[in-house]
C-alpha positions in Angstrom: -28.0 4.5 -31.5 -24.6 5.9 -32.8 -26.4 9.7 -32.5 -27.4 9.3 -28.9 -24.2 7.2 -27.8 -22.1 10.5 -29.5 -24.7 12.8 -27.6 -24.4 11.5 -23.9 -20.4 11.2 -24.1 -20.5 15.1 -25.8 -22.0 15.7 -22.6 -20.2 13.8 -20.0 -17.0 15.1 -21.6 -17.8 19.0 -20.4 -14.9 19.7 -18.7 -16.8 20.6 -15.0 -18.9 17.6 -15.3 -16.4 14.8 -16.2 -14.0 16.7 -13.5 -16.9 16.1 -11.4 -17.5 12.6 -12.1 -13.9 11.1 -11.9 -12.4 13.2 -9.2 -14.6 14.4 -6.6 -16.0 11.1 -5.5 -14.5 8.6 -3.2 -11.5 7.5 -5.5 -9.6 5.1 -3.2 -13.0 3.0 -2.4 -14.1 3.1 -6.3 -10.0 2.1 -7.2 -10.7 -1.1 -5.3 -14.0 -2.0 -5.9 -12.9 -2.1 -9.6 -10.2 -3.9 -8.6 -12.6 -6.6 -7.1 -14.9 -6.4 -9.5 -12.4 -6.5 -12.6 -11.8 -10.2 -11.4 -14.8 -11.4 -11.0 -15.1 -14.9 -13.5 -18.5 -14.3 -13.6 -20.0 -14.4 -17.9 -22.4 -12.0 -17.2 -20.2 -9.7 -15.7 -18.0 -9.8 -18.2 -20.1 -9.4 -21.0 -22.0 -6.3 -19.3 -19.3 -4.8 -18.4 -17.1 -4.9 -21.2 -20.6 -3.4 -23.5 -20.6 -0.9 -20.7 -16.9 -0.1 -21.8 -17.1 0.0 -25.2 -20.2 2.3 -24.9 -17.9 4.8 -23.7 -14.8 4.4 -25.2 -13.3 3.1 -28.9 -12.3 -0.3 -26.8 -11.4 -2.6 -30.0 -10.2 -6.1 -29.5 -9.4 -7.0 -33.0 -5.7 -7.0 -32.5 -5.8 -8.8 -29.3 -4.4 -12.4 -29.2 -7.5 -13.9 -27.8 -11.4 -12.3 -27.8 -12.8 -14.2 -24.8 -12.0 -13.6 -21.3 -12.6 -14.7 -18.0 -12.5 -11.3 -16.7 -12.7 -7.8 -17.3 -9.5 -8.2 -15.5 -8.3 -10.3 -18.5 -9.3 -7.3 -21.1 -7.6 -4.6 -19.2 -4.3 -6.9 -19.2 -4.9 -8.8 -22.5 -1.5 -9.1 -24.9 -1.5 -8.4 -28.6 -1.4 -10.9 -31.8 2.5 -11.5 -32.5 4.1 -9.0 -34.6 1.4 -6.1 -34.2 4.2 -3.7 -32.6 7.3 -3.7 -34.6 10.1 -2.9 -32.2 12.6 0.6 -34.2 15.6 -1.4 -34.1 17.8 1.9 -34.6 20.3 2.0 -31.7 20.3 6.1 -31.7 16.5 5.8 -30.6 14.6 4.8 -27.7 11.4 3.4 -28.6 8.0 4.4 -26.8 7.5 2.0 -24.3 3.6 1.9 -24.2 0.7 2.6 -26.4 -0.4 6.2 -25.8 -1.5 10.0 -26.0 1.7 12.1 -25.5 0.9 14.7 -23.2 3.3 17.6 -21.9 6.7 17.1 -22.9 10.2 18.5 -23.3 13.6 20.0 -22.0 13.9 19.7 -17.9 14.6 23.1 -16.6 15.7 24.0 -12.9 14.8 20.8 -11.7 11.1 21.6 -13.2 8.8 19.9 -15.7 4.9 20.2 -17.1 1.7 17.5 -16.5 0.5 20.8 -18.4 0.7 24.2 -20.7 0.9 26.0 -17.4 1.2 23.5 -14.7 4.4 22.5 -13.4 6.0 20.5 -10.8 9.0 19.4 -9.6 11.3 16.5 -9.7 12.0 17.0 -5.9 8.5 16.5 -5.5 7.8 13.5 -7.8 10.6 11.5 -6.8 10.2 12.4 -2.7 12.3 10.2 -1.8 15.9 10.8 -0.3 18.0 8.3 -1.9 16.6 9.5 -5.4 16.5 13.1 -4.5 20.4 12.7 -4.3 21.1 11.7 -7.7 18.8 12.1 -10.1 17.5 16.1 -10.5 20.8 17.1 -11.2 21.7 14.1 -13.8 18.9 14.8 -15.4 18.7 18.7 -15.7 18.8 19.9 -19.1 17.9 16.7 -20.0 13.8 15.5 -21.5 11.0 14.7 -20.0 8.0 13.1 -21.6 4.1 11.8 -20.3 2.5 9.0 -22.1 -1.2 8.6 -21.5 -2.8 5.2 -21.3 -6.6 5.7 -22.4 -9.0 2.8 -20.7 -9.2 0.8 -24.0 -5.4 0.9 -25.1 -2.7 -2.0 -24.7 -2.0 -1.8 -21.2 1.3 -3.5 -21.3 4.6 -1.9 -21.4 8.0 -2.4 -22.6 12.0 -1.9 -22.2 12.7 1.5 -24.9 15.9 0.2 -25.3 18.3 -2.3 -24.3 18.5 -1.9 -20.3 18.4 -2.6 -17.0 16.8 -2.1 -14.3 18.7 -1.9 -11.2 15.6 -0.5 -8.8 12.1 0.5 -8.2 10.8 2.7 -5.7 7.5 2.3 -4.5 5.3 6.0 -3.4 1.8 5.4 -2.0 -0.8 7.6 -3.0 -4.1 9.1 -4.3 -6.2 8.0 -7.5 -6.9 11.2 -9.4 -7.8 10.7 -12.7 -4.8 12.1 -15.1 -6.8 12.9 -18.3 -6.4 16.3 -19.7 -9.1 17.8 -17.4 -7.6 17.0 -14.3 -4.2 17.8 -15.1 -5.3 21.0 -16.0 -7.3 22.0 -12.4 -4.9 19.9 -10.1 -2.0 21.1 -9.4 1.4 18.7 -9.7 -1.5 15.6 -9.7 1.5 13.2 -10.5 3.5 13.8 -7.2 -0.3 13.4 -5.2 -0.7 9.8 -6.9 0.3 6.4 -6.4 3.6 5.7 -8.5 6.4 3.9 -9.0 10.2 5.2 -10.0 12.2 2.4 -11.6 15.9 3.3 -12.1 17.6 2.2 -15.2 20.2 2.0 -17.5 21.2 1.8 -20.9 23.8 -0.6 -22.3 25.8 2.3 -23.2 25.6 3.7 -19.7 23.4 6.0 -20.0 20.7 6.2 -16.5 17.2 7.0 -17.1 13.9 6.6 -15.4 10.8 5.1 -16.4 7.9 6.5 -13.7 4.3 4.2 -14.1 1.8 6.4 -12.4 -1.6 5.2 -11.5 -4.7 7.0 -11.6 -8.5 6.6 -10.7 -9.9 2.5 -10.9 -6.5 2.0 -11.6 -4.1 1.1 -8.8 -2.2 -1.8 -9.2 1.2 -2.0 -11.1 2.7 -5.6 -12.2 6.7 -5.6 -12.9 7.9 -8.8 -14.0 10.9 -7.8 -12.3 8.8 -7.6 -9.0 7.6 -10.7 -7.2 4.4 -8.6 -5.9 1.2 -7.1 -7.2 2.1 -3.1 -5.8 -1.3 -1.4 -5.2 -3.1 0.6 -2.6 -2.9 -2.8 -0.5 0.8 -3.1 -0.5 2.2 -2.4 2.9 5.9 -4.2 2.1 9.5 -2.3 1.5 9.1 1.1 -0.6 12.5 0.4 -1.7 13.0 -2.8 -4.1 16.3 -4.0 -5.3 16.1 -5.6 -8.9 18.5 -7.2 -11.1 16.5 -7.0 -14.5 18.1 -6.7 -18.0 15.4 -6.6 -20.8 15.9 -6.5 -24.7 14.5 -3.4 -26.4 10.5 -4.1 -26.8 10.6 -7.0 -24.0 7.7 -6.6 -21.7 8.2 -5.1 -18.1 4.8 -5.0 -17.1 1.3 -4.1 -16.9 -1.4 -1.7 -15.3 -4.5 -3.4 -14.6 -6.7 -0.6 -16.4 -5.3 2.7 -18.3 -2.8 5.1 -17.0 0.0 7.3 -17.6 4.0 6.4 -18.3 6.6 9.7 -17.5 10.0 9.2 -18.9 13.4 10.7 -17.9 16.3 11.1 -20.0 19.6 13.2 -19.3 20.8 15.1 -21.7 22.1 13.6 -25.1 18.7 12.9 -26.5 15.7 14.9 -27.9 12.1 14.0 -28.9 12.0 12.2 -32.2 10.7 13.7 -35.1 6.9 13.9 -35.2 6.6 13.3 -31.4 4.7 16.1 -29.7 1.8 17.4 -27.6 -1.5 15.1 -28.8 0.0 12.6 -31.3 -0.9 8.8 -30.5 2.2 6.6 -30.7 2.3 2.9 -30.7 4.6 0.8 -28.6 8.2 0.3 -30.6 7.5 3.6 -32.5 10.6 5.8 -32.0 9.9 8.4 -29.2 13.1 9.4 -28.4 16.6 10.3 -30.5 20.2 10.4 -29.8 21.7 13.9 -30.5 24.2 13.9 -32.5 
């Protein structure tokens, strides 16, 4: 069973076929039929679907706080046993806010960044709108960029990298491309095409930095505690959200209701922690980020 499971995922992971698969279908109708069904308290849904999951992916539960659900909804969004993510309690580091894959990373150059070796885009046209176009490319050029990607089976949750807070969000409709390594490597600046979310926020020394949430394919819907809504494809309120948030370093902000990807701003003043790079998995509370000294 192992042999054949390795043999069909071998093959749905060749690059034209898995681009196929996840991208050139109808993504906005599949985003919220999984949204739909991803709710459904149903126990036969649940347990199919979540064999259907595993059969494609590592999906492990052992380190999740409870191992029955009343949804697949419930799995995507599950918290962890207590203590699972020590928080690096050094105040010279900012702590990765998520489980994930670190994809393209480093120094922001002429108002330009990677989602790829190759494959760059702009903050002008990942942030779009006005009243962020007027501040933040030029406070945070020369400064460091870095994309964290959720997988399907990871810890969806994330959390504050430092002590902060978090004085806005701004809300951008848009597609559902997937934003695994295959896609970001055909489309180009897939980031600024999808649905995201820009929340502005600060240090408690001062220093302004933005966490960007960006959904993806069967993935649409954003929680922020900070937020009294569920934004999504469905959300026709205000784009522009005043908040009022101050979170400890490690609290929880939020959630995505399935996997996605996490892009992180930072003026100049810090670098990439040691270790951090292209490929490595990091754990929530790891260092991601140092002060320079």
């Amino acid at each position: 069973m192992m042999k054949i499971r390795s043999k069909f995922n071998d093959w749905l992971w060749q690059e034209d076929l898995n681009f196929l698969l996840t991208n050139r279908i109808p993504r906005i109708t599949l985003t919220r039929f999984m949204g739909w069904w991803s709710k459904l308290e149903h126990p036969w849904i649940v347990k199919g679907s979540l064999a259907v999951w595993r059969w494609f992916t590592d999906l492990d539960l052992s380190e999740s706080k409870h191992h029955q659900f009343v949804s697949v909804h419930a799995c995507f969004t599950r918290e962890l046993k207590p203590g699972l993510r020590p928080i690096n309690t050094d105040a010279d580091v900012m702590s990765s806010p998520c489980d994930a894959i670190v994809g393209a990373c480093g120094e922001i150059r002429n108002g330009e960044v990677y989602q790829a070796k190759g494959f760059p885009y702009t903050l002008e046209a990942l942030l779009s709108a006005p009243e962020l176009l007027q501040r933040w490319p030029s406070q945070l050029e020369g400064g460091t960029f870095i994309t964290l990607r959720l997988t399907s089976s990871m810890y969806h949750r994330f959390h504050a990298p430092c002590d902060a807070h978090l004085s806005h969000v701004t809300y951008i409709s848009g597609d559902t491309w997937n934003v695994n390594p295959i896609a970001l490597k055909r489309v180009q600046a897939l980031f600024c095409k999808n649905e995201r979310a820009v929340l502005q926020m600060t240090s408690r020394d001062g220093l302004p930095f933005l966490v960007v949430p960006v959904a993806a394919v069967l993935v649409a819907s954003m929680r922020f505690h900070a937020v009294d809504v569920l934004l999504n494809l469905r959300y026709q309120g205000p784009n522009e959200i005043p908040c009022d948030a101050r979170y400890a370093k490690g609290q929880e902000m939020g959630w995505f209701e399935h996997g996605s990807t996490i892009l992180m701003f930072v003026p100049p003043g810090y670098a990439l922690a040691q270790g951090v790079a292209n490929g490595v998995r990091i754990r929530m509370g790891e260092a991601l980020l140092r002060q320079s000294k």
